[in-house]
LUMTORDREN-904103 format. One record per residue (C-alpha): x, y, z. Coordinates in Angstrom, 1 decimal, padded with zeros to 4 digits, m for minus. Layout:
+--------+--------+--------+
|   east |  north |     up |
+--------+--------+--------+
|      X |      Y |      Z |
...
+--------+--------+--------+
END
This chain:
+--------+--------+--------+
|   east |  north |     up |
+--------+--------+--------+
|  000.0 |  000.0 |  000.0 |
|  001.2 |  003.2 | m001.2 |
|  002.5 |  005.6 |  002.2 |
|  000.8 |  009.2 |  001.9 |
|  002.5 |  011.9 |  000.6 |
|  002.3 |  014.0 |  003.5 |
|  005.5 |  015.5 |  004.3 |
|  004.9 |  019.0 |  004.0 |
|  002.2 |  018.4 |  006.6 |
|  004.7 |  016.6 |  009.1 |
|  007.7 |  019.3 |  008.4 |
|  005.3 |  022.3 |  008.1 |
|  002.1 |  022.1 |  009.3 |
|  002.2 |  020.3 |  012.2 |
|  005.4 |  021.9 |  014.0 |
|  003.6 |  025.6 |  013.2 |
|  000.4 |  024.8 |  014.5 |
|  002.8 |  023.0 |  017.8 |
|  004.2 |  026.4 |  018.3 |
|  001.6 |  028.3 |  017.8 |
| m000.5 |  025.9 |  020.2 |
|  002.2 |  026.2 |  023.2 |
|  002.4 |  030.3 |  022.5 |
| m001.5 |  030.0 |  024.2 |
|  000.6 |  028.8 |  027.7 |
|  002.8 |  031.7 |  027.3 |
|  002.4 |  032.9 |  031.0 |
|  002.6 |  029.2 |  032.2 |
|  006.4 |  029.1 |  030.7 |
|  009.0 |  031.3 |  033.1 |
|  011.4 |  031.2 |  029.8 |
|  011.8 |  031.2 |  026.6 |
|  014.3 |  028.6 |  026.6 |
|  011.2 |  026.2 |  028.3 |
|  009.0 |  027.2 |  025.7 |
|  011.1 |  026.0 |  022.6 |
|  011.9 |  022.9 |  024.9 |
|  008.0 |  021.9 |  025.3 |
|  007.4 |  022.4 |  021.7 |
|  010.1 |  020.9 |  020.7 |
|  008.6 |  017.7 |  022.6 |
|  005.5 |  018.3 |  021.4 |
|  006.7 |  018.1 |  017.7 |
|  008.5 |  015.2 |  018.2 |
|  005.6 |  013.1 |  020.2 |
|  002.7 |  014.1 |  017.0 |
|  005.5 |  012.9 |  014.7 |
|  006.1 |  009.4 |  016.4 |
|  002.0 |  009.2 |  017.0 |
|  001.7 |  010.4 |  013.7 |
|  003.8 |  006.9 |  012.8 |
|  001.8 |  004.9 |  014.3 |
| m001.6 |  006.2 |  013.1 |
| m000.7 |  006.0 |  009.5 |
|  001.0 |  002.6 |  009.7 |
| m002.7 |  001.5 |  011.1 |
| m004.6 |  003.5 |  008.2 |
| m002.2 |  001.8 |  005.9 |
| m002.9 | m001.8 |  007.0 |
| m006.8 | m001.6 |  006.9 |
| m006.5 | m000.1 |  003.9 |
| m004.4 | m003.0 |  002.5 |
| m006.7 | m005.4 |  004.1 |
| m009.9 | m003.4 |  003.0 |
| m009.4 | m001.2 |  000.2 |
| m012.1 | m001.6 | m002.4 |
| m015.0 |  001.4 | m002.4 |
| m017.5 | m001.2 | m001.6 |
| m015.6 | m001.8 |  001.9 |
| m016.1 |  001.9 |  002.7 |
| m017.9 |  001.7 |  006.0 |
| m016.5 | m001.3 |  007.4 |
| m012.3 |  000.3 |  006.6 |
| m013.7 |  003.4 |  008.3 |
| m015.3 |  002.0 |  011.2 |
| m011.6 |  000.2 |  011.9 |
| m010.1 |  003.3 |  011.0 |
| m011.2 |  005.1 |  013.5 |
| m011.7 |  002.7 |  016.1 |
| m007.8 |  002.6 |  015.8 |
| m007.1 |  006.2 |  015.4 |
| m009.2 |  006.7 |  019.0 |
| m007.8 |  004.0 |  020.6 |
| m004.0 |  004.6 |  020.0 |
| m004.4 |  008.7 |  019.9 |
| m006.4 |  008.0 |  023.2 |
| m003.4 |  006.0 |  024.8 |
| m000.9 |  008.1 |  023.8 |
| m002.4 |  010.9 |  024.5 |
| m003.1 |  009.4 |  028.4 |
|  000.0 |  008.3 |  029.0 |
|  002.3 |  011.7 |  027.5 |
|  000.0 |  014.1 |  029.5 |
|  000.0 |  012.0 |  032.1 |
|  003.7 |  011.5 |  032.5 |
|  004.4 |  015.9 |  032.2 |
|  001.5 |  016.2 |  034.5 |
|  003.8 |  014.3 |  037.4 |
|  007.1 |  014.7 |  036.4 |
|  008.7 |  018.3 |  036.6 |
|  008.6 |  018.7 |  032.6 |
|  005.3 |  020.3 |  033.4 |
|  005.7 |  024.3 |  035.9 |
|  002.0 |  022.7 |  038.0 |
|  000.2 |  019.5 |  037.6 |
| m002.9 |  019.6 |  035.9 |
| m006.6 |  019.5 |  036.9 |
| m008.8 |  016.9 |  036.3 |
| m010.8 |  019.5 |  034.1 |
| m007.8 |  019.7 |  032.2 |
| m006.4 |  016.6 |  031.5 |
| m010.1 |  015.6 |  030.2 |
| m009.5 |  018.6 |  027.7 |
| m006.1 |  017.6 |  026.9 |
| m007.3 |  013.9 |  026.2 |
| m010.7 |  015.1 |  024.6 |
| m008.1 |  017.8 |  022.3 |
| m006.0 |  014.7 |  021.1 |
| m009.1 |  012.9 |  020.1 |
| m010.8 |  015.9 |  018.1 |
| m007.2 |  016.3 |  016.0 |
| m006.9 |  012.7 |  014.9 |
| m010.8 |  012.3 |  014.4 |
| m010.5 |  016.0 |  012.0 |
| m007.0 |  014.4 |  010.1 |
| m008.5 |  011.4 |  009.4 |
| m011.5 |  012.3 |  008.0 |
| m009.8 |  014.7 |  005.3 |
| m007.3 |  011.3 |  004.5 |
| m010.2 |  009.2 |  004.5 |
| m012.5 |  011.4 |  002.0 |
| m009.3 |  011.9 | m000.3 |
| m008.8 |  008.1 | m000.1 |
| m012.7 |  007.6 | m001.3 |
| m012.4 |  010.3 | m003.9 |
| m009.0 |  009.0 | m005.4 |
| m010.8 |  005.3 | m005.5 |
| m014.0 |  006.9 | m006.8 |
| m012.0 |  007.7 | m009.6 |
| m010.3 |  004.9 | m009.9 |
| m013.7 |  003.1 | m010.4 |
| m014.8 |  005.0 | m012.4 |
| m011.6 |  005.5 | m015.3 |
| m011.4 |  001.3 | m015.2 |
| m015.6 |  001.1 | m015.6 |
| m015.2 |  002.8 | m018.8 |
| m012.1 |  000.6 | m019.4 |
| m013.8 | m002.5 | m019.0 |
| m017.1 | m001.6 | m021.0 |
| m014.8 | m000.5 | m024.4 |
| m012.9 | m003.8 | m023.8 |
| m016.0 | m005.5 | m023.5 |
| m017.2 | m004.3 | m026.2 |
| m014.0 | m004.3 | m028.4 |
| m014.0 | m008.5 | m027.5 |
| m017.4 | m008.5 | m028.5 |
| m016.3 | m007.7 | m032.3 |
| m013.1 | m009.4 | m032.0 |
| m014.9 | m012.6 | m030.9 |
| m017.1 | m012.6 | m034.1 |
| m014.4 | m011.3 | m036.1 |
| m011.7 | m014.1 | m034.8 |
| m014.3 | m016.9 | m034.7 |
| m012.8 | m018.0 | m037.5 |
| m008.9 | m016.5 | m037.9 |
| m008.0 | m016.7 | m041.0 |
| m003.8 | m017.1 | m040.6 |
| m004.8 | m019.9 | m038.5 |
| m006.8 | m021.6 | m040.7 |
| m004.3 | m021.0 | m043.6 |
| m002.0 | m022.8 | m041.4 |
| m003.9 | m025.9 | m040.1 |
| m004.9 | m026.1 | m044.1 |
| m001.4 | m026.1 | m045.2 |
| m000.6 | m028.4 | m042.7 |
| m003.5 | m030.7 | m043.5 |
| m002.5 | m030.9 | m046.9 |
|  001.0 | m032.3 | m046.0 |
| m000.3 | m034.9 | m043.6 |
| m002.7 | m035.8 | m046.3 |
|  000.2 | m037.1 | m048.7 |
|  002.5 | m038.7 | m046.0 |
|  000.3 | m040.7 | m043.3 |
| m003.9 | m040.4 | m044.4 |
| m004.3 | m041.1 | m040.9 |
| m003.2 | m038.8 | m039.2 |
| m004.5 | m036.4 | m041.6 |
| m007.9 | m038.0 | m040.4 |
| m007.1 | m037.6 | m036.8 |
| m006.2 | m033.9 | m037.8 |
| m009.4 | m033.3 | m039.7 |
| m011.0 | m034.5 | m036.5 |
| m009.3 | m032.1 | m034.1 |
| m009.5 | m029.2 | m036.6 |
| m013.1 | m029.7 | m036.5 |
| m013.7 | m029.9 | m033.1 |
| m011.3 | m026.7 | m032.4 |
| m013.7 | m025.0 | m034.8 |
| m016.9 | m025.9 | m033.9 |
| m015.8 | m024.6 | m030.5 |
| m014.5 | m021.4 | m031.9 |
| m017.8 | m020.9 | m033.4 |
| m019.9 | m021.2 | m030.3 |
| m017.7 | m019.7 | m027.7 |
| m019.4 | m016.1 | m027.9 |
| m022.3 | m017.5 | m026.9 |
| m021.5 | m018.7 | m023.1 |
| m019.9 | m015.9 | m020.5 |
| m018.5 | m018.9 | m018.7 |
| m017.9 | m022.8 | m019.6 |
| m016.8 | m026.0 | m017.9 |
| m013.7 | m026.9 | m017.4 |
| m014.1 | m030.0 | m018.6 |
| m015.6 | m028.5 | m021.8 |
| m012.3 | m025.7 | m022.0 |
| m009.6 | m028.7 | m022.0 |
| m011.4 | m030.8 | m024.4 |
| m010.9 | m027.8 | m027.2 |
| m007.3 | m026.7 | m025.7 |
| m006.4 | m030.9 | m026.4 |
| m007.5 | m030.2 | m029.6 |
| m006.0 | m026.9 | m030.1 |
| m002.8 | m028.2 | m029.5 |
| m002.7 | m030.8 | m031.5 |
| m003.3 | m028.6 | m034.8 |
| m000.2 | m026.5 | m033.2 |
|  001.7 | m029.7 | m032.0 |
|  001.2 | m030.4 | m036.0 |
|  002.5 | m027.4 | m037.6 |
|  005.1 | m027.1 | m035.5 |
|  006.2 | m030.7 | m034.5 |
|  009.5 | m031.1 | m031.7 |
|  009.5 | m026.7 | m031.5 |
|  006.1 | m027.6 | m029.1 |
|  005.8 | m029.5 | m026.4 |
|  002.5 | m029.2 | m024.0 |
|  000.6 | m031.1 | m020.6 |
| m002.6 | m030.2 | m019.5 |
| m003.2 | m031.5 | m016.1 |
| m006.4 | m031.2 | m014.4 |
| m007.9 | m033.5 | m012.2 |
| m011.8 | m034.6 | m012.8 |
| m013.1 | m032.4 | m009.7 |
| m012.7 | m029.7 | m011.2 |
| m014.4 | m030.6 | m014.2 |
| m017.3 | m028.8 | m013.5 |
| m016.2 | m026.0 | m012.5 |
| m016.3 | m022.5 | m014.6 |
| m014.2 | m019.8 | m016.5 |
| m014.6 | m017.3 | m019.0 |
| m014.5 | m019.2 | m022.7 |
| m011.0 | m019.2 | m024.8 |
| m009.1 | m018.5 | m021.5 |
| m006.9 | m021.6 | m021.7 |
| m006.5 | m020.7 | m026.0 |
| m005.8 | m016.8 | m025.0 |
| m003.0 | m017.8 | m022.8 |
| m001.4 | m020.6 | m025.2 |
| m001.6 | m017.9 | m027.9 |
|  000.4 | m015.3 | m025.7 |
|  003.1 | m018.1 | m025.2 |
|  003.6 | m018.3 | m029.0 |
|  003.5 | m014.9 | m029.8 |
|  006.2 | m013.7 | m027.2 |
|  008.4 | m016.9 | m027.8 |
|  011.1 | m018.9 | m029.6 |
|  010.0 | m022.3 | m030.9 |
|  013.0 | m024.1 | m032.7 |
|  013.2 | m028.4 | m032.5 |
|  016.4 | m027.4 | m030.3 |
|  015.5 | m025.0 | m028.5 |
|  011.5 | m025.9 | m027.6 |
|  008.6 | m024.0 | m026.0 |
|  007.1 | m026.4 | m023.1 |
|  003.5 | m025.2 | m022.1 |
|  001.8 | m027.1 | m019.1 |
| m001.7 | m026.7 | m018.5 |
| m002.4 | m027.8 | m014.7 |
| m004.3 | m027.5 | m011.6 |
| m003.0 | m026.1 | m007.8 |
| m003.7 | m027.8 | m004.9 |
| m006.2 | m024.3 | m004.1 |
| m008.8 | m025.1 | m006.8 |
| m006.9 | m022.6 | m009.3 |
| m005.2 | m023.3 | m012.7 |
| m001.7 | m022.5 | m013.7 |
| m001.0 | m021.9 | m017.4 |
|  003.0 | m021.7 | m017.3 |
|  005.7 | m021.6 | m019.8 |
|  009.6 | m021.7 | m020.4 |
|  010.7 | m018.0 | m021.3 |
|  012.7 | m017.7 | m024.3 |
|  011.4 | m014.4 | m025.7 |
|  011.8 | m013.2 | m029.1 |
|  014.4 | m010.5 | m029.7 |
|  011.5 | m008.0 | m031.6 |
|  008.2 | m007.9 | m030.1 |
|  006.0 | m006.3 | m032.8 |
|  003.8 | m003.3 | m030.7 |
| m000.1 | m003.9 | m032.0 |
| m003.3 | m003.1 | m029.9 |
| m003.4 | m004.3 | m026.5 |
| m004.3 | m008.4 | m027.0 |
| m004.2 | m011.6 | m025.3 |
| m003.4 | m011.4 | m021.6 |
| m004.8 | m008.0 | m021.4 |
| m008.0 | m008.7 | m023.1 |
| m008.2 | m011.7 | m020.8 |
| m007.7 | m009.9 | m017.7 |
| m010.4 | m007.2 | m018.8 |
| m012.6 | m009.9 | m019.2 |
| m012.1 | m011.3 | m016.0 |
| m013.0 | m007.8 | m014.7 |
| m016.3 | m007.2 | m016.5 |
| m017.4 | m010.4 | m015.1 |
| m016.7 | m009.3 | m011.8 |
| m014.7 | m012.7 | m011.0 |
| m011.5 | m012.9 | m009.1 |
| m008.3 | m011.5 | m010.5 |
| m006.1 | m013.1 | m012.7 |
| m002.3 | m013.5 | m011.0 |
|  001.1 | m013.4 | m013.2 |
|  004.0 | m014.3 | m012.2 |
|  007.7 | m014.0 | m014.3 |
|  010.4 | m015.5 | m012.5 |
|  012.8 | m018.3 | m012.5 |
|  012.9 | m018.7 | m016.3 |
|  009.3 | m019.4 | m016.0 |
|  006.1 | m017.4 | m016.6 |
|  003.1 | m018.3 | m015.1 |
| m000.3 | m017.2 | m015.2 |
| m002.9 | m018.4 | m012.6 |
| m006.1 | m018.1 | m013.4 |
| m009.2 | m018.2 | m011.1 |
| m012.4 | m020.8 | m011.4 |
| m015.5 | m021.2 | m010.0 |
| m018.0 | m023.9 | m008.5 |
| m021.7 | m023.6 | m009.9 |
| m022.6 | m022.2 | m006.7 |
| m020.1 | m019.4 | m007.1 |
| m021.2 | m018.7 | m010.8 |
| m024.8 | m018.4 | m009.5 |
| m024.4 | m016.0 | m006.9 |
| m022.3 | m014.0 | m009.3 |
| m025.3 | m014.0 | m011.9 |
| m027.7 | m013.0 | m008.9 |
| m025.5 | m010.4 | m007.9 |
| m025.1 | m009.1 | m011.3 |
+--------+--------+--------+
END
């Protein structure tokens, strides 16, 4: 969680508002020399309070931080701001009230004003942070809702447009034409696969989510037409275990993901790309593969990974996690039970 930029408050504001503050108890210091000495305490006790308060605001807001969690990060907030301002507060005026820091000790009456003065400052500070907080997310919301809706509907004409891509099917033609002439039985076999990965292609706009055990059946498929074309360069797994066949993701994830593995790497017989397909042990699914990027990446319109992980977003399900380290990149992608997928829909 990013720390607040609010330094010139803690250099500026805060030590002239301390010695302003003290210049009120003028007649109570018998030198000036005790003056500058309280408020140079002072200054130093709001900074180290100051600390502590933001390192608490920080961690609800890391814990809490979405605009719909508004009341609840608030209600923390400030329950923590009170209760550590409070304490602080208790324990510093009570320490100058007994000690000989302080010229008389105070009066109950004025402790209770002390304590009730701590209280007021924190309660004041943290509402300003708080409503600059909500405004900066309400923004936020707002800039990646109109994000998500011209994704959406970009994907909506990409999806009819790349229902049927025509480099691809140039490709799985070409390389259906070889097979043909060198084993007619595998040709049949890829006749059979290219079929299926097309009938699929076809119908996948249809459906906001599918099963799993529907997705793997066309990915199977989808790389065998690639395992085809580009024989030893390719080498794939796909994993997943039958309880999770039921489950749900968005259409084309598993595709969108091989697709961004070709496009961003090397695939020579000696030097392959290995892309494994398989469930964690948390109910997600890992797509990973070997890094061995392409010295020119060609800059086109935002595609693949980023279309995926708007689409994640505009059905409101949880977010897609990437990882690139270890000669390895891996992206995990969320599912969801039937139950899940309902509740979604009713929410929706």
């Amino acid at each position: 969680m990013e720390y607040p930029n609010d330094k010139w408050l803690q250099r500026i504001i805060i030590p002239v508002l301390l010695l302003v503050a003290n210049a009120a108890y003028w007649e109570e210091y018998d030198s000036l020399w005790r003056y500058l000495g309280w408020s140079l305490v002072g200054i130093l006790y709001v900074q180290l309070v100051w600390e502590r308060l933001v390192g608490w605001m920080l961690k609800i807001r890391e814990r809490y931080p979405d605009i719909k969690q508004t009341r609840i990060r608030i209600l923390l907030t400030f329950l923590g701001y009170m209760g550590i301002a409070g304490l602080a507060q208790f324990l510093f005026v009570a320490v100058a009230s007994q000690t000989a820091w302080a010229g008389t000790p105070l009066t109950t009456r004025e402790f209770v004003i002390h304590l009730l003065v701590g209280q007021l400052a924190v309660v004041v500070t943290g509402a300003v942070y708080e409503t600059l907080y909500f405004l900066n997310k309400y923004r936020d919301a707002v800039q990646e809702a109109e994000i998500v809706q011209k994704v959406a509907l970009q994907n909506q004409y990409d999806t009819l447009k790349n229902q049927i891509n025509p480099h691809f099917l140039f490709n799985s033609l070409s390389a259906l034409s070889a097979l043909i002439g060198e084993d007619k039985q595998q040709a049949t076999e890829f006749l059979d696969e290219m079929a299926s990965v097309y009938r699929y292609l076809l119908q996948a706009g249809q459906r906001p989510l599918v099963s799993i055990q529907t997705e793997t059946a066309f990915i199977r498929s989808f790389l065998h037409l690639l395992e085809a074309r580009h024989g030893t360069a390719l080498r794939w797994q796909v994993t997943i275990s039958d309880e999770l066949a039921d489950n749900l993701l968005p259409p084309l994830t598993f595709q969108t993901l091989v697709e961004n593995a070709l496009r961003h790497n090397i695939l020579l017989p000696d030097q392959p790309l290995t892309i494994t397909i398989r469930a964690t042990d948390d109910g997600h699914i890992d797509v990973i593969n070997n890094i061995q990027r392409k010295n020119v990446q060609i800059q086109t319109r935002p595609t693949g990974l980023t279309d995926l992980i708007a689409r994640y977003k505009a059905l409101a399900l949880p977010r897609v996690m990437i990882s690139d380290d270890n000669g390895y990149f891996t992206v995990r992608v969320p599912v969801l039970s039937k139950k899940q997928a309902d509740a979604l829909v009713h929410a929706a």
